[in-house]
Backbone as CSV, one residue per row, in Angstrom:
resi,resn,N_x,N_y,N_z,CA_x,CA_y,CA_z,C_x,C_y,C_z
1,UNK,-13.075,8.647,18.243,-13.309,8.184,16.897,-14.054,9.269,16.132
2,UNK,-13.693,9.733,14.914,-14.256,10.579,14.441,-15.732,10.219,13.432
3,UNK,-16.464,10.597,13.331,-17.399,10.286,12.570,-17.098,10.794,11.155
4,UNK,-17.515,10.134,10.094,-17.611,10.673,8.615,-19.235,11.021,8.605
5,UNK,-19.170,11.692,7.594,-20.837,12.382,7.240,-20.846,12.149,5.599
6,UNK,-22.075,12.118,5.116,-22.295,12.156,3.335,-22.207,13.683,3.671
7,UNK,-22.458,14.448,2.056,-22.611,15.818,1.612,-24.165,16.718,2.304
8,UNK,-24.665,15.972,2.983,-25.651,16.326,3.288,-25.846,16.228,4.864
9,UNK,-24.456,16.065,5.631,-24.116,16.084,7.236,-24.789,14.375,7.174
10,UNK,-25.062,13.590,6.996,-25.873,12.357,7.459,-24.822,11.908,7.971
11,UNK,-24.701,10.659,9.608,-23.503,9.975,9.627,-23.468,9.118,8.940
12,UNK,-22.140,8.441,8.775,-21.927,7.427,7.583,-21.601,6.395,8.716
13,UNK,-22.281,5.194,8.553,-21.784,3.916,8.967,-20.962,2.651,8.502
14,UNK,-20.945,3.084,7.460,-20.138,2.458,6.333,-18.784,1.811,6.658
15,UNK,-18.187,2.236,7.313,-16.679,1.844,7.677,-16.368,0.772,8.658
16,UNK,-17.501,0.909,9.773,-17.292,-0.073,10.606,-17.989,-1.044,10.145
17,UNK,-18.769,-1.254,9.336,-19.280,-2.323,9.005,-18.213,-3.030,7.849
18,UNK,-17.257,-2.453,7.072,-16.739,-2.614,6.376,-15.461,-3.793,7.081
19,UNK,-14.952,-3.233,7.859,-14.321,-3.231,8.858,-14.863,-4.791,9.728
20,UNK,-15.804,-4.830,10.196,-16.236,-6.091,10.593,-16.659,-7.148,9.635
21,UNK,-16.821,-6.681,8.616,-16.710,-7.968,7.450,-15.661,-8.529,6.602
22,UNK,-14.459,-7.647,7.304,-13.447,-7.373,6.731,-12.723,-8.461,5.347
23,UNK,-12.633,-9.678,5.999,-12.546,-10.937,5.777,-13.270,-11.522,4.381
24,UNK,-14.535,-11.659,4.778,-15.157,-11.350,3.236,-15.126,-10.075,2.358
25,UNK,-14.895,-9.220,3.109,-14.933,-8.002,2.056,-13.843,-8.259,0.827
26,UNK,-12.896,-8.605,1.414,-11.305,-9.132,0.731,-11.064,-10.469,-0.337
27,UNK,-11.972,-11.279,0.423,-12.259,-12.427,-0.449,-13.363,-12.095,-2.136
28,UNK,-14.366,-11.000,-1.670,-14.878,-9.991,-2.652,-13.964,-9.838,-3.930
29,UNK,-13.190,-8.793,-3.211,-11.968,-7.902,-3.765,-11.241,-8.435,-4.437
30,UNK,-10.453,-9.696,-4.005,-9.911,-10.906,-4.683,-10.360,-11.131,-5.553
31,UNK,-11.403,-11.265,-5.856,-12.243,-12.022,-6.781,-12.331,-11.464,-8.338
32,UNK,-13.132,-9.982,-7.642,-12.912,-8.334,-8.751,-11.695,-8.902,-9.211
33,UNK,-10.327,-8.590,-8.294,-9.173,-8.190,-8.904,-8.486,-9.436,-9.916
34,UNK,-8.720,-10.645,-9.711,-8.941,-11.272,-11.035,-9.253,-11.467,-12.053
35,UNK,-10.512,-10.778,-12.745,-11.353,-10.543,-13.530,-10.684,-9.585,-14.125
36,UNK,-10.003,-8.338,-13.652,-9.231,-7.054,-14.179,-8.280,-7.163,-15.085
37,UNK,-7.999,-6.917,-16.253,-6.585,-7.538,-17.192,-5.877,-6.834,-16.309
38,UNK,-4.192,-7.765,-16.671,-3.125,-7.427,-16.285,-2.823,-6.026,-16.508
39,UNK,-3.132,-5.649,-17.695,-1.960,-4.644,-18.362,-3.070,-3.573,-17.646
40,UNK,-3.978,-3.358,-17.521,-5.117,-2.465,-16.506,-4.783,-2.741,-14.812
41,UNK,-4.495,-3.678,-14.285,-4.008,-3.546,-13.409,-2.239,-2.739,-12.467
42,UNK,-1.671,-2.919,-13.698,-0.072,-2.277,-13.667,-0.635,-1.198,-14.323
43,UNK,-1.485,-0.390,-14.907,-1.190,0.812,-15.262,-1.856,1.846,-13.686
44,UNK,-2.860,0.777,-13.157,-3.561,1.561,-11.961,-2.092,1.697,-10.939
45,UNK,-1.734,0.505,-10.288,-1.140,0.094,-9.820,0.637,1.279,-9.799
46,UNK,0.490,1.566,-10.812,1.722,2.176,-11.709,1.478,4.200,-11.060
47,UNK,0.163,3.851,-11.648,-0.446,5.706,-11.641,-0.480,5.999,-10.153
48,UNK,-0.850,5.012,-9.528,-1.183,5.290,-7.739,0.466,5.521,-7.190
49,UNK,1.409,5.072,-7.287,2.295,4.511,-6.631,2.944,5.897,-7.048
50,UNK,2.731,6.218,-8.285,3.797,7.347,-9.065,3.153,8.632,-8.789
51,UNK,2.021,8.612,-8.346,1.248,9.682,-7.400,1.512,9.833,-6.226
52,UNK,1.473,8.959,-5.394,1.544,9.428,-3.977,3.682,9.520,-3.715
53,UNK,4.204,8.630,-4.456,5.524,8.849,-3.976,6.192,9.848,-5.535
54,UNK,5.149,10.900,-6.046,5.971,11.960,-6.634,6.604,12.771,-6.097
55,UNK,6.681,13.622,-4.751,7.911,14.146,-4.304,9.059,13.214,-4.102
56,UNK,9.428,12.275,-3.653,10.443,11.256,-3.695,10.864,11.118,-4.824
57,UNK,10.393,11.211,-5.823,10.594,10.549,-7.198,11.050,11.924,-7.819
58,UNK,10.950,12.736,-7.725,11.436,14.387,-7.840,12.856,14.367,-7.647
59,UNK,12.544,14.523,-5.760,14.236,14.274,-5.418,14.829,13.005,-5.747
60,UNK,14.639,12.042,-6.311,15.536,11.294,-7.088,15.811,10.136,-5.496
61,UNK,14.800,9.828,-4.621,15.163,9.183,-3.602,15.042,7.837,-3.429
62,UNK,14.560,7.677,-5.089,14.024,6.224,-5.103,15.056,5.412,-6.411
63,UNK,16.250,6.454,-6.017,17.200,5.843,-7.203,17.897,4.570,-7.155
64,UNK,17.837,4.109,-5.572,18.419,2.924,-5.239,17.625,1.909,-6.055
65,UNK,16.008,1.817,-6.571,15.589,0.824,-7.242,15.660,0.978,-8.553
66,UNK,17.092,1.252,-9.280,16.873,1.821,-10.576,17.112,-0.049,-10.752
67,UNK,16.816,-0.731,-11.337,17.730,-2.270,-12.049,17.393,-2.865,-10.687
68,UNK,16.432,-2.723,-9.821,16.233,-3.723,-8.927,14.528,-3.915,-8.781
69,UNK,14.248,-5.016,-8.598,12.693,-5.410,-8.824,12.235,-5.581,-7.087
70,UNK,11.411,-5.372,-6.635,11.055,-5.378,-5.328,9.308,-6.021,-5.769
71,UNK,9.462,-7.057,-5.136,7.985,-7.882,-5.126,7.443,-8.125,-4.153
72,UNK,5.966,-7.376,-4.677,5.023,-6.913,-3.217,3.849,-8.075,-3.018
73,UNK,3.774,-8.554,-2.259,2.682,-9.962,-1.767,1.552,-9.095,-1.248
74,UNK,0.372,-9.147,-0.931,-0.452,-9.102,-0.578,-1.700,-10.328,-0.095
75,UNK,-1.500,-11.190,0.389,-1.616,-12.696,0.405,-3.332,-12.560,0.721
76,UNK,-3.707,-11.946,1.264,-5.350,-12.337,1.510,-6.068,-11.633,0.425
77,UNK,-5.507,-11.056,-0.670,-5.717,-10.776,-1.809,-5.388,-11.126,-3.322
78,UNK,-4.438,-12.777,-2.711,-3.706,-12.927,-3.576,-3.085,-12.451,-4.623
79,UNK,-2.605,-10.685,-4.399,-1.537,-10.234,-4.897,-0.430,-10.061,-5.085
80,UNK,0.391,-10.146,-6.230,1.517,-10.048,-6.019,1.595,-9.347,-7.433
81,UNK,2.656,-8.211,-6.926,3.073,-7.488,-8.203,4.958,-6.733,-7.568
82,UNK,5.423,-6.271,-9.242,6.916,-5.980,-8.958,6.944,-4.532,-9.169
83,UNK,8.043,-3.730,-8.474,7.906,-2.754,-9.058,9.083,-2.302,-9.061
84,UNK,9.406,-1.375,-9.739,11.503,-0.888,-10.083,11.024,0.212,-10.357
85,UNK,12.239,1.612,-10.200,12.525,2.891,-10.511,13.108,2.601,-11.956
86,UNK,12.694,3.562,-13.052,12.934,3.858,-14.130,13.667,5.249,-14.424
87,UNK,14.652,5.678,-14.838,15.259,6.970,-14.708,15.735,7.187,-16.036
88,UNK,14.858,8.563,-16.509,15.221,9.633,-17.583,16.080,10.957,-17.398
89,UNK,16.662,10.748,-18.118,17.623,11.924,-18.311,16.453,13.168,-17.042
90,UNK,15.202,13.341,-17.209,15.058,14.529,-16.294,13.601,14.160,-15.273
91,UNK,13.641,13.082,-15.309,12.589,12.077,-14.724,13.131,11.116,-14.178
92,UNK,12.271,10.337,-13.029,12.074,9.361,-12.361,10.579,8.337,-12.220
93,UNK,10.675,7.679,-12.677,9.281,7.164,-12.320,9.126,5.773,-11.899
94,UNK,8.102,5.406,-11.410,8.401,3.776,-11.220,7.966,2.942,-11.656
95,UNK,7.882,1.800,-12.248,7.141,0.905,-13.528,6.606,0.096,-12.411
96,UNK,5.575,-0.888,-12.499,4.881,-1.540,-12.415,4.450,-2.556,-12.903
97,UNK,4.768,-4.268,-12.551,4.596,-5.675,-13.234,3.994,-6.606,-12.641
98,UNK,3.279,-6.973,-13.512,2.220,-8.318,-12.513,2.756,-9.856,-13.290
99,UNK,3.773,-9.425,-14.271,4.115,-10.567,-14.704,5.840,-10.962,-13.554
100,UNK,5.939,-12.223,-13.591,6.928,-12.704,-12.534,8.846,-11.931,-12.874
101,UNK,9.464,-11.572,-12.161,10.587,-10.737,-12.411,11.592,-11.508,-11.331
102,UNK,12.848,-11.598,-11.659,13.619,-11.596,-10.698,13.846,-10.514,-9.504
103,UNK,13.176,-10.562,-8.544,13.055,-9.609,-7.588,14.224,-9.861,-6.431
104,UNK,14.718,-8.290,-6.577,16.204,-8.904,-5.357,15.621,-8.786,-3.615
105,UNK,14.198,-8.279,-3.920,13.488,-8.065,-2.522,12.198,-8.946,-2.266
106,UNK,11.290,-9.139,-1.511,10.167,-9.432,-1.318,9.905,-9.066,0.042
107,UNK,8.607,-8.039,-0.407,7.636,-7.761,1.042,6.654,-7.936,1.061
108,UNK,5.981,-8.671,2.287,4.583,-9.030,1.923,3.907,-9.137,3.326
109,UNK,2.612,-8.501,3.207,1.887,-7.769,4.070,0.201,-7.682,3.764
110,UNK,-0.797,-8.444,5.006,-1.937,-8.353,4.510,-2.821,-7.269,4.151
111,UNK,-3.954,-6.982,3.340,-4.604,-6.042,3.643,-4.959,-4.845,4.664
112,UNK,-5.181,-5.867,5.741,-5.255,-4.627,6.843,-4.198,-4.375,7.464
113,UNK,-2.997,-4.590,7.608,-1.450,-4.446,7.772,-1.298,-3.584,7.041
114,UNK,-1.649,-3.222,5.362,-1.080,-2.468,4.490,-1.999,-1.113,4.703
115,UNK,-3.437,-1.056,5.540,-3.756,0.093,5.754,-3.272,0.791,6.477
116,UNK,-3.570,-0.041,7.784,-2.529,0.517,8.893,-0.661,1.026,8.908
117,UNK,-0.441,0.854,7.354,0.771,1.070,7.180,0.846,2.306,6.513
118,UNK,-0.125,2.594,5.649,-0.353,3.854,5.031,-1.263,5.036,5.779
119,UNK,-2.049,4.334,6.583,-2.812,5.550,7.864,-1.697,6.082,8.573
120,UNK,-0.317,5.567,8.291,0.701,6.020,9.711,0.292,5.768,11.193
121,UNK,-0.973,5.098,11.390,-0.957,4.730,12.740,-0.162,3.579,13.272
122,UNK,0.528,2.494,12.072,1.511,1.745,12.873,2.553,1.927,11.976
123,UNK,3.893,2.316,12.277,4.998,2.239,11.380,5.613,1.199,11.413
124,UNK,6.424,0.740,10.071,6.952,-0.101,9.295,7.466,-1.245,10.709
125,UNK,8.411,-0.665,11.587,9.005,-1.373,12.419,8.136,-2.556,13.480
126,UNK,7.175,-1.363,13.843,6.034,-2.269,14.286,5.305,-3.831,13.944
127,UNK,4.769,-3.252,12.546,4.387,-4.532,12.096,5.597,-5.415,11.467
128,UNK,6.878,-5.134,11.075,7.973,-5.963,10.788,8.095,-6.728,12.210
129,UNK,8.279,-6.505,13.103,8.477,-7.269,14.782,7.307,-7.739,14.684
130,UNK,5.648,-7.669,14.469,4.683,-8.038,15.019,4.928,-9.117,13.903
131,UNK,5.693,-9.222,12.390,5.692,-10.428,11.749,4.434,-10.234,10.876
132,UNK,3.969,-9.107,10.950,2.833,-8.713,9.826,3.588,-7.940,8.659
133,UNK,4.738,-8.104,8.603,5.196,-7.245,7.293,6.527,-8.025,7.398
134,UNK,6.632,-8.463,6.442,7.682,-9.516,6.039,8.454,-9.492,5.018
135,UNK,9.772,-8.991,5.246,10.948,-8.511,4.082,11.791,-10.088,4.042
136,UNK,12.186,-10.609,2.538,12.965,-11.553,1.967,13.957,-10.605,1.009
137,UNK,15.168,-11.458,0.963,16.218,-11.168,0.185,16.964,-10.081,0.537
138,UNK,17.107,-9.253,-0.419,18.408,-8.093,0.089,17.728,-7.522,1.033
139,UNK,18.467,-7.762,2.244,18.291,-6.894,3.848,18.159,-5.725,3.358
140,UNK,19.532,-5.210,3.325,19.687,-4.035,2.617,18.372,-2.936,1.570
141,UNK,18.174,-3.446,0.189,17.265,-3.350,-0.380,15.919,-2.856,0.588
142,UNK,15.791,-3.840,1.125,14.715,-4.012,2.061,14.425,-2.967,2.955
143,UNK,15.472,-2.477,3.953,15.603,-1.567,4.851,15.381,-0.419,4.203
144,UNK,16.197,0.345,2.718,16.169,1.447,2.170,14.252,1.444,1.953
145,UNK,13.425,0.417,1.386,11.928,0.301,0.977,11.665,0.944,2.344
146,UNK,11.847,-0.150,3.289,10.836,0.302,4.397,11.299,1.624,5.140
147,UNK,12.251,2.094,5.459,12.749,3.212,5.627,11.517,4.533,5.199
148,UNK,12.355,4.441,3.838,11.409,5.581,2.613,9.917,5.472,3.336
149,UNK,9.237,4.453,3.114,7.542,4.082,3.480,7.595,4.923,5.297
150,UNK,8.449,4.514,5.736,8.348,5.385,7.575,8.716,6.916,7.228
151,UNK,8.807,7.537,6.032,8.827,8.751,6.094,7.818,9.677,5.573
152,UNK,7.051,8.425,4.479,6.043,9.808,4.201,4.710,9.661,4.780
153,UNK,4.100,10.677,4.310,2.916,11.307,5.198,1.637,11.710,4.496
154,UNK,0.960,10.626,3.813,0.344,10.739,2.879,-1.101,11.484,3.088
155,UNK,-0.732,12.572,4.260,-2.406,13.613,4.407,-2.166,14.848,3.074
156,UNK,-2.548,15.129,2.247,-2.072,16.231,1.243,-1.943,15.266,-0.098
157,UNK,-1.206,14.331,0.147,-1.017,13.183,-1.201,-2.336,12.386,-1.621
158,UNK,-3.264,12.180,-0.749,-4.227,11.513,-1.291,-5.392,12.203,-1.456
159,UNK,-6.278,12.202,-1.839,-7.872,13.315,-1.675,-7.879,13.123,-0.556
160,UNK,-8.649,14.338,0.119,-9.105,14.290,1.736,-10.449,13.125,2.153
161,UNK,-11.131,13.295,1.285,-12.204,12.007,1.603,-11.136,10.609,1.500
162,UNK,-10.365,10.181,0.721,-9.828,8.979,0.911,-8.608,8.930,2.400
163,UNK,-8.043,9.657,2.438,-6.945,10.369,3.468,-8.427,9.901,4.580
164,UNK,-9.315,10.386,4.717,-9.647,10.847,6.279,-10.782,8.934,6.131
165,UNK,-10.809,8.590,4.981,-11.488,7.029,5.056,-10.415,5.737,5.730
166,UNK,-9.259,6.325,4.778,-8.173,5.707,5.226,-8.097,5.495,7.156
167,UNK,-7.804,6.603,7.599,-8.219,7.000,8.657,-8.533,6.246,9.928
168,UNK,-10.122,6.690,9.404,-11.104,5.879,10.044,-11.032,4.373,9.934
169,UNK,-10.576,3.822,8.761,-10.828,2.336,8.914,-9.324,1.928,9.818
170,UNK,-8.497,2.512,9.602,-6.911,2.004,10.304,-7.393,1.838,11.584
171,UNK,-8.150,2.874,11.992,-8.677,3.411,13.659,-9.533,1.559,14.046
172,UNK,-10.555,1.278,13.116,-11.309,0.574,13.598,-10.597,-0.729,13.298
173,UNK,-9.612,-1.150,12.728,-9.182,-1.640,12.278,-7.583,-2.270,13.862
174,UNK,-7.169,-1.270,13.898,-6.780,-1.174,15.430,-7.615,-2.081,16.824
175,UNK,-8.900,-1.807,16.240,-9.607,-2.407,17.629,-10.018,-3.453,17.479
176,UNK,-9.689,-3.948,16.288,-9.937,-5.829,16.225,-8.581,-6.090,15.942
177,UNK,-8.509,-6.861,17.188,-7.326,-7.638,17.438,-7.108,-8.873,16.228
178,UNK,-8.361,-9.414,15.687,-7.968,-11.109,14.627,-7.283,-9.988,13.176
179,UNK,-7.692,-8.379,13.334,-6.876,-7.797,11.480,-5.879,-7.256,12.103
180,UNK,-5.290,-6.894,13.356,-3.992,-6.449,13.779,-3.164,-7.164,13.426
């Protein structure tokens, strides 16, 4: 297990405690993320997504969701938001909706499922069999999402302090069996 440090070498304990409160931490979070307007939530929501999957969105790999809505659950956060590829003559980008859409997909996956999905320590297939990541509607649709998500590699895409937090909590996150 690697240790994190502040700017000043101190260890940081922060994570595992985070990590063992996990449960309330989320019920927290929930709470925040209600309070947040919509149209502030889809623009974060919007900027993150169109950040980390901008090489994809370059090569044009996310063209299969041009006119298709894919709706993402997050249930111990009671989130749910949609999201579709938008395509300009020399752009790609992907929009972002918290208002309800006809979605030809639905995936939905808890908090700590969705870390461990972005740490790359468990891929897509994993938690789809373990029944922690749960695709509705177009199979199809579905397979191309989770596919794409088992290919990238988000060390370089995110800041290194969030990349190596990420990390650490997937790690500790691993060793409690009730957030696996």
């Amino acid at each position: 297990m690697k240790i994190l440090r502040d700017i000043n070498g101190r260890q940081l304990m922060v994570i595992p405690k985070v990590v063992d409160h996990w449960q309330q931490l989320m019920k927290g979070f929930n709470s925040a993320l209600h309070v947040v307007p919509k149209p502030l939530s889809e623009q974060v929501l919007g900027a993150m997504l169109n950040h980390v999957l901008k090489p994809e969105l370059q090569q044009q790999k996310l063209a299969f969701l041009i006119n298709q809505w894919v709706q993402i659950e997050v249930p111990d956060l009671s989130l749910v938001f949609y999201v579709t590829a938008i395509a300009n003559p020399h752009t790609m980008r992907l929009k972002v909706s918290v208002k309800p859409h006809q979605a030809a997909v639905t995936m939905r996956g808890n908090s700590a499922s969705l870390v461990l999905l972005m740490s790359g320590q468990v891929d897509p297939d994993t938690l789809f069999f373990r029944r922690k990541l749960l695709i509705k509607g177009d199979t199809e649709l579905g397979l191309s999402v989770k596919n794409l998500l088992d290919t990238i590699e988000l060390e370089g895409r995110l800041p290194a302090s969030l990349y190596r937090v990420t990390q650490e909590t997937a790690s500790l996150i691993l060793a409690k069996p009730e957030l696996r």
